[in-house]
PDBQT receptor file of N, H, CA, C and O in Angstrom, charges set to zero:
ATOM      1  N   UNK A   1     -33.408 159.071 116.436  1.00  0.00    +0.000 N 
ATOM      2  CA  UNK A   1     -32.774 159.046 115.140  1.00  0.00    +0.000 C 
ATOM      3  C   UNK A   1     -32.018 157.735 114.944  1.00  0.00    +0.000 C 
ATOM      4  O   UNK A   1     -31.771 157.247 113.841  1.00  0.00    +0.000 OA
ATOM      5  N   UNK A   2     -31.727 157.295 115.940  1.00  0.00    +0.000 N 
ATOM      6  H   UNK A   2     -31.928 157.691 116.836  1.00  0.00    +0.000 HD
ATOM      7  CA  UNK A   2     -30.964 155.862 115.671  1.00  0.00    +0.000 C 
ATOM      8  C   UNK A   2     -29.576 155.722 115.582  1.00  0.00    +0.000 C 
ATOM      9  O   UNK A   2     -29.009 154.642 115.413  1.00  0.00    +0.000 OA
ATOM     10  N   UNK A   3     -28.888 157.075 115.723  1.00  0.00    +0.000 N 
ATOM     11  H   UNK A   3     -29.348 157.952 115.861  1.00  0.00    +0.000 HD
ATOM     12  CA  UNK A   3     -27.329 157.020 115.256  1.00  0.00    +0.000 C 
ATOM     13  C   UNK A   3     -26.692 157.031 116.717  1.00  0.00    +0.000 C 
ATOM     14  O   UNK A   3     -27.339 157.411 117.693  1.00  0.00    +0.000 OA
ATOM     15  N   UNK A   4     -25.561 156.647 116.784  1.00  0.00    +0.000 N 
ATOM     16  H   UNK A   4     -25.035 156.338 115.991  1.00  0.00    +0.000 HD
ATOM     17  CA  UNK A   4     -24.365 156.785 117.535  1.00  0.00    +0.000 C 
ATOM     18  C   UNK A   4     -23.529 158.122 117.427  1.00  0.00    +0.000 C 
ATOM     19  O   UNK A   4     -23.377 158.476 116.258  1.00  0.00    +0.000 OA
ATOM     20  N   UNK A   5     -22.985 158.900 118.319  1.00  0.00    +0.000 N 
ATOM     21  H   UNK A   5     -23.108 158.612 119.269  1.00  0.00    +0.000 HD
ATOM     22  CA  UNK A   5     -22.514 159.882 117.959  1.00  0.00    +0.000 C 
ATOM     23  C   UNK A   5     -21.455 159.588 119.337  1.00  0.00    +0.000 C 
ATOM     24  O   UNK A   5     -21.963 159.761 120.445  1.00  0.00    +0.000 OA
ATOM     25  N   UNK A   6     -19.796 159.087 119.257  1.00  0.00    +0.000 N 
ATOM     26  H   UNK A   6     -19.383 158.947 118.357  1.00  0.00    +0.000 HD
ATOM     27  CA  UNK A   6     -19.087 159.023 119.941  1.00  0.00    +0.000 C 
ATOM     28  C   UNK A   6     -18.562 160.257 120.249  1.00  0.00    +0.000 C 
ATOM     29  O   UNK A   6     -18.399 160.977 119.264  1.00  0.00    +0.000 OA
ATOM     30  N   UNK A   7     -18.270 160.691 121.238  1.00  0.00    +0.000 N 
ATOM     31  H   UNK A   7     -18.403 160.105 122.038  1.00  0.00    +0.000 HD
ATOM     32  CA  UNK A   7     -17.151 161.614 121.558  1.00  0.00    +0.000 C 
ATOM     33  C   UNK A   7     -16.093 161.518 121.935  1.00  0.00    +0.000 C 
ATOM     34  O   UNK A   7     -15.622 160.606 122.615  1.00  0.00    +0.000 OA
ATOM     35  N   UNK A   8     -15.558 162.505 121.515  1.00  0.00    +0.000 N 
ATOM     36  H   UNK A   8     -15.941 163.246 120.963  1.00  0.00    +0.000 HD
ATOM     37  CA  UNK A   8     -13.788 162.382 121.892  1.00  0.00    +0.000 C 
ATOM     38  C   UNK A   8     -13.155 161.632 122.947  1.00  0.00    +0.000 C 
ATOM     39  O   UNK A   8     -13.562 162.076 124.021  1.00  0.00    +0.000 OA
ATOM     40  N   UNK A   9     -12.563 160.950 123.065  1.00  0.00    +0.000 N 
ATOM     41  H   UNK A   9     -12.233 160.590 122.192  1.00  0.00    +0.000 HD
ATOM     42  CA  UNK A   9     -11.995 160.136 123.822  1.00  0.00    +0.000 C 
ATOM     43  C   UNK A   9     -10.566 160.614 124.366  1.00  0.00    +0.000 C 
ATOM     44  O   UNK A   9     -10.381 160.869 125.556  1.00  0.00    +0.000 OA
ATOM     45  N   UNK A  10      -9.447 160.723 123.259  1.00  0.00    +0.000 N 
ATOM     46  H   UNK A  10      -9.597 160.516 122.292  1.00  0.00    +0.000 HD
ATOM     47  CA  UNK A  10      -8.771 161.435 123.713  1.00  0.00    +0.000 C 
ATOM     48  C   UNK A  10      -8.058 162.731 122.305  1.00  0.00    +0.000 C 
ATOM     49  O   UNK A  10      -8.139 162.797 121.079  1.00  0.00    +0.000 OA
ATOM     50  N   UNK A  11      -7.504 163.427 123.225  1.00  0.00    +0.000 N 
ATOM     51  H   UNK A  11      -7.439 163.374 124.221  1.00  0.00    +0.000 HD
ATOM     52  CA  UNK A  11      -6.431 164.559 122.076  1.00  0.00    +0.000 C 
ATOM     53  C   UNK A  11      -4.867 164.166 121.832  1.00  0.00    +0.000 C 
ATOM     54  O   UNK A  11      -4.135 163.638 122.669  1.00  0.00    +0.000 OA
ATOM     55  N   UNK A  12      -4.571 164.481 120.711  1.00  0.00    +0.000 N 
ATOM     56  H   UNK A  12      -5.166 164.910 120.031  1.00  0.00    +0.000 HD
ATOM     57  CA  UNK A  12      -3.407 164.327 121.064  1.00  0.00    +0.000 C 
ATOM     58  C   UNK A  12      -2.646 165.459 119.867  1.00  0.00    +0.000 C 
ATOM     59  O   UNK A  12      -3.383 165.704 118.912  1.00  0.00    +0.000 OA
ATOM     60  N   UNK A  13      -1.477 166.044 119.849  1.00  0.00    +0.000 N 
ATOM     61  H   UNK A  13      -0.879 165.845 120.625  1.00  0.00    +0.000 HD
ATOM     62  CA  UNK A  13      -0.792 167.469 119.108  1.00  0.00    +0.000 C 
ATOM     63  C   UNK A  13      -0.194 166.264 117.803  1.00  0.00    +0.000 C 
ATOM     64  O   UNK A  13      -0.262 165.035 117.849  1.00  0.00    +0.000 OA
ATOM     65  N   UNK A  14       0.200 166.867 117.045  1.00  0.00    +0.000 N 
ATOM     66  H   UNK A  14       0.255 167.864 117.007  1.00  0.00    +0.000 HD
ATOM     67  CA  UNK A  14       0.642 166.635 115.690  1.00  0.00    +0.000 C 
ATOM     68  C   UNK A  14       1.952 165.748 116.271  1.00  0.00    +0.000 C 
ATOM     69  O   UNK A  14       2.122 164.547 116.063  1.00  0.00    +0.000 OA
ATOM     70  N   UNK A  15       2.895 166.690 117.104  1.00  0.00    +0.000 N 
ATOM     71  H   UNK A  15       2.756 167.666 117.274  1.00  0.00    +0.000 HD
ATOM     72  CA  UNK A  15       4.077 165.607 117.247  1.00  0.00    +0.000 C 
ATOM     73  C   UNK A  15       3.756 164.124 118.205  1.00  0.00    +0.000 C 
ATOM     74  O   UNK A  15       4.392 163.070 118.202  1.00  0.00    +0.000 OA
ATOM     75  N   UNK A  16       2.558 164.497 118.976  1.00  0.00    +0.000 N 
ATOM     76  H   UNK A  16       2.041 165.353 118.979  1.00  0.00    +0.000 HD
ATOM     77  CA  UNK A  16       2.279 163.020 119.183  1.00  0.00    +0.000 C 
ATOM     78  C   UNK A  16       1.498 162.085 118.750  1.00  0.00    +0.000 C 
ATOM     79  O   UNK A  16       0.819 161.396 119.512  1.00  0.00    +0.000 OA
ATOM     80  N   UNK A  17       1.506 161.937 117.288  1.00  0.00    +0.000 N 
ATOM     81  H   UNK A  17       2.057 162.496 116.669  1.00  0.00    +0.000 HD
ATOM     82  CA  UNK A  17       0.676 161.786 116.850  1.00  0.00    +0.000 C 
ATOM     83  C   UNK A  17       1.292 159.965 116.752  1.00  0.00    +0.000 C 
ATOM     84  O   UNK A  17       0.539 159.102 116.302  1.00  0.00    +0.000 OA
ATOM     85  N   UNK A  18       2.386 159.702 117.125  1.00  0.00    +0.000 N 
ATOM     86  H   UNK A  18       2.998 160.404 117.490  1.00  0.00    +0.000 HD
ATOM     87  CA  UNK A  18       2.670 158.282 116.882  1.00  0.00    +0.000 C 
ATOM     88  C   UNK A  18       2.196 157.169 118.018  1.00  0.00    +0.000 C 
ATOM     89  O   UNK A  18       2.184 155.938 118.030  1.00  0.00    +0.000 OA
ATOM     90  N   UNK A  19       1.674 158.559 119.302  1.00  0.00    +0.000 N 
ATOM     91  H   UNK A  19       1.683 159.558 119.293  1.00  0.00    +0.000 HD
ATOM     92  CA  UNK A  19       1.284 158.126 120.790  1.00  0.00    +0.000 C 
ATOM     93  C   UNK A  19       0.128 157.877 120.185  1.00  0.00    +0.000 C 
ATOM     94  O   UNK A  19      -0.377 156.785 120.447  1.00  0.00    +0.000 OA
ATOM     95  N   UNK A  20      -0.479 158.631 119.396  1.00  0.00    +0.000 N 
ATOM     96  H   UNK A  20      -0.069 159.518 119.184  1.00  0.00    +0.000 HD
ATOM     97  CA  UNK A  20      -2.178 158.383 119.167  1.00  0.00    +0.000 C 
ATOM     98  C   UNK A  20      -2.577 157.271 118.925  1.00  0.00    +0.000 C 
ATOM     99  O   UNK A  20      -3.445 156.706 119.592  1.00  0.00    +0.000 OA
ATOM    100  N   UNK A  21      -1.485 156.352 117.038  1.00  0.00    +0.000 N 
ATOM    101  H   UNK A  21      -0.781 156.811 116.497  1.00  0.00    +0.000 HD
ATOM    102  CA  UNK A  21      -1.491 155.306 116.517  1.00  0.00    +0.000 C 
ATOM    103  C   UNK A  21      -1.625 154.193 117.278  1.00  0.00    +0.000 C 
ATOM    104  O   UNK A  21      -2.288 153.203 116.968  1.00  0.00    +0.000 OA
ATOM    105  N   UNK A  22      -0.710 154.419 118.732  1.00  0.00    +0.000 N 
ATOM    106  H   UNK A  22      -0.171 155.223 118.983  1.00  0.00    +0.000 HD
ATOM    107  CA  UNK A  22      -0.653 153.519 119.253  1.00  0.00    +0.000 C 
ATOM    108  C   UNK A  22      -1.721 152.770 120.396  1.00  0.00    +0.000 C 
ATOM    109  O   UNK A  22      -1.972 151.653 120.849  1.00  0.00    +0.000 OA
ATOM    110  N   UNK A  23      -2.185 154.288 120.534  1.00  0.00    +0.000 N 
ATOM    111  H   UNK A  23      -1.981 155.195 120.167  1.00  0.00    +0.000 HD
ATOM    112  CA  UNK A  23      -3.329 154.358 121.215  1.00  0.00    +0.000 C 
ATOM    113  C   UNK A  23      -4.196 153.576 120.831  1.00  0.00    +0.000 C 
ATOM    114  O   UNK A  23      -4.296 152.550 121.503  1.00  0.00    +0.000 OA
ATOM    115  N   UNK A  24      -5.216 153.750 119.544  1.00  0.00    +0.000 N 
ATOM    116  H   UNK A  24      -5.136 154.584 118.998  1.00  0.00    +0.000 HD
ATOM    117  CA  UNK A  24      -5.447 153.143 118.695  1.00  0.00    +0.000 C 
ATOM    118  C   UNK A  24      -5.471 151.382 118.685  1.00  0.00    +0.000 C 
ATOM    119  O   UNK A  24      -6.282 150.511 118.998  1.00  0.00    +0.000 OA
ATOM    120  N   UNK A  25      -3.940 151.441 118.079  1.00  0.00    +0.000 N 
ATOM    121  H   UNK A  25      -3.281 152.149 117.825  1.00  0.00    +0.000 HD
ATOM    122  CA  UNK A  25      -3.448 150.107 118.113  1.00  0.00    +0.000 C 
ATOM    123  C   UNK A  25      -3.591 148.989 119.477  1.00  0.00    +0.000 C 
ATOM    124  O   UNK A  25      -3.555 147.766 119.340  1.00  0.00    +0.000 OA
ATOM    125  N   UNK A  26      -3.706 149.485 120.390  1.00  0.00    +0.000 N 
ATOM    126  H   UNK A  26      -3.735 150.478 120.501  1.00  0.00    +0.000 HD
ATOM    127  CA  UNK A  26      -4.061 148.857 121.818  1.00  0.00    +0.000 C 
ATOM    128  C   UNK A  26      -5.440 148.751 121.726  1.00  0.00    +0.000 C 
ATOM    129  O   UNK A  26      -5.828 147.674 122.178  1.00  0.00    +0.000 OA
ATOM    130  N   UNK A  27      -6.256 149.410 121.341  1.00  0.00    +0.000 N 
ATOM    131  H   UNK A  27      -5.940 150.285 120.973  1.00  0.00    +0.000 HD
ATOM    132  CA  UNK A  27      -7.385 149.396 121.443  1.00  0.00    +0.000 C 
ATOM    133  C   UNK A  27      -7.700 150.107 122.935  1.00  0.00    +0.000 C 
ATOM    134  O   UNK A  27      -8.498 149.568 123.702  1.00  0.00    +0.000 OA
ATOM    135  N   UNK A  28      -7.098 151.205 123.246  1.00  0.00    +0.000 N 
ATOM    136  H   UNK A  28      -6.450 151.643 122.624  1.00  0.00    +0.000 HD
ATOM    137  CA  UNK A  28      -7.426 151.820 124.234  1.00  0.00    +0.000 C 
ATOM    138  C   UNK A  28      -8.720 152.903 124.380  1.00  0.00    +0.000 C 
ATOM    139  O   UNK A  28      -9.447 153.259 125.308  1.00  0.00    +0.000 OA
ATOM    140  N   UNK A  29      -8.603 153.218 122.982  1.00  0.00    +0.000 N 
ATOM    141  H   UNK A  29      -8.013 152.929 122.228  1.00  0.00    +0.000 HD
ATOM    142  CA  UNK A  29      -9.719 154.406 122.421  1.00  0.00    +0.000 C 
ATOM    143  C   UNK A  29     -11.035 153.975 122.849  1.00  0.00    +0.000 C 
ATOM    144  O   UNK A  29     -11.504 153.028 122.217  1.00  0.00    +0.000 OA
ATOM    145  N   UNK A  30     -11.939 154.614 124.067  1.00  0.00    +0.000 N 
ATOM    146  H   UNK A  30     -11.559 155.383 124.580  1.00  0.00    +0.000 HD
ATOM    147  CA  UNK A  30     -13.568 154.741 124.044  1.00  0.00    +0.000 C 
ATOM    148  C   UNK A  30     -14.099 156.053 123.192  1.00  0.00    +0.000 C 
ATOM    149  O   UNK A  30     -14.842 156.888 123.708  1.00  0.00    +0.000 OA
ATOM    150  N   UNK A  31     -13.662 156.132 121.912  1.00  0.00    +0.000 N 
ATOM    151  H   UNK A  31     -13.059 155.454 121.493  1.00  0.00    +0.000 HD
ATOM    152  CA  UNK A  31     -14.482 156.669 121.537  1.00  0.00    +0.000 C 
ATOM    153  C   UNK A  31     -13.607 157.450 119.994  1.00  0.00    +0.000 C 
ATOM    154  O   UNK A  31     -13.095 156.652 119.208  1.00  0.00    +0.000 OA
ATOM    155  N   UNK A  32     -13.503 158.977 119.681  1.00  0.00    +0.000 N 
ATOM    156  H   UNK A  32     -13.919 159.625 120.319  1.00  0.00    +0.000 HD
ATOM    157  CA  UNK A  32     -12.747 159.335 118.343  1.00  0.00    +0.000 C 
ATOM    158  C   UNK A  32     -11.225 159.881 118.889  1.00  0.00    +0.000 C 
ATOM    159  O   UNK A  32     -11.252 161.109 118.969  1.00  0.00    +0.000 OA
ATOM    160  N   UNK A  33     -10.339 159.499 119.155  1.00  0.00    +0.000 N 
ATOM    161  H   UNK A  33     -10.317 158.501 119.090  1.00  0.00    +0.000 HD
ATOM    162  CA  UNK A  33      -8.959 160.202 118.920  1.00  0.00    +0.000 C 
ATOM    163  C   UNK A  33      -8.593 161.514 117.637  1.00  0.00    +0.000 C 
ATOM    164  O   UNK A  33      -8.375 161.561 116.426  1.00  0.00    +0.000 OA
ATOM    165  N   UNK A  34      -8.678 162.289 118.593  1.00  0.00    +0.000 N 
ATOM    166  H   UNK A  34      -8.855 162.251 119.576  1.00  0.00    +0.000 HD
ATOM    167  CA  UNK A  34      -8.404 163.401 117.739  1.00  0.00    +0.000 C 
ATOM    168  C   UNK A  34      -6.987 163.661 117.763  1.00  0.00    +0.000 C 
ATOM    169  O   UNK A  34      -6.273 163.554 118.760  1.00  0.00    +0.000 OA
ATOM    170  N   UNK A  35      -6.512 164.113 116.263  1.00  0.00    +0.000 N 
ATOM    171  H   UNK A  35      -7.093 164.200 115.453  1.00  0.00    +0.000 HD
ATOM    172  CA  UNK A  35      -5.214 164.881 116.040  1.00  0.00    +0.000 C 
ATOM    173  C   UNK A  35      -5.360 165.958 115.704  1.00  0.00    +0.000 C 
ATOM    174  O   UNK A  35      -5.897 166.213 114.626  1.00  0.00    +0.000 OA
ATOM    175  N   UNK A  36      -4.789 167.180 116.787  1.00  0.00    +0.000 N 
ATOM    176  H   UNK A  36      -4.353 166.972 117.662  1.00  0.00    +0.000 HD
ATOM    177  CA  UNK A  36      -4.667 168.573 116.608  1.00  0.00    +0.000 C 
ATOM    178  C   UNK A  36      -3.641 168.974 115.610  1.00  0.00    +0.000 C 
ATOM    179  O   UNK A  36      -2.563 168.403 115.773  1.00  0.00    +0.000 OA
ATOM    180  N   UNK A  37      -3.685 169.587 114.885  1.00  0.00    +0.000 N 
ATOM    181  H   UNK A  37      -4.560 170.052 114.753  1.00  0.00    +0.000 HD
ATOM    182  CA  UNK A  37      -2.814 170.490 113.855  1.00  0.00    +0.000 C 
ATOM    183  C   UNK A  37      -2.455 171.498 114.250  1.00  0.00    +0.000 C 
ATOM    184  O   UNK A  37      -1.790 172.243 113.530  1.00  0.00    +0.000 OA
TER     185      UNK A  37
């Protein structure tokens, strides 16, 4: 099919959700950062 389909890389809960950004922001993420609700 030709597509990419990343998986989760990491989780992170609603109140850490500023750990996630940062996560992110480093460019640490291999793959989708999820935020749990």
């Amino acid at each position: 099919d030709g597509k990419i389909n990343p998986a989760p890389s990491d989780k992170f809960t609603l109140e850490t959700s500023a750990e996630a950004i940062a996560h992110l922001k480093d460019r640490k993420a291999k793959g989708k950062v999820v935020i749990n609700f």
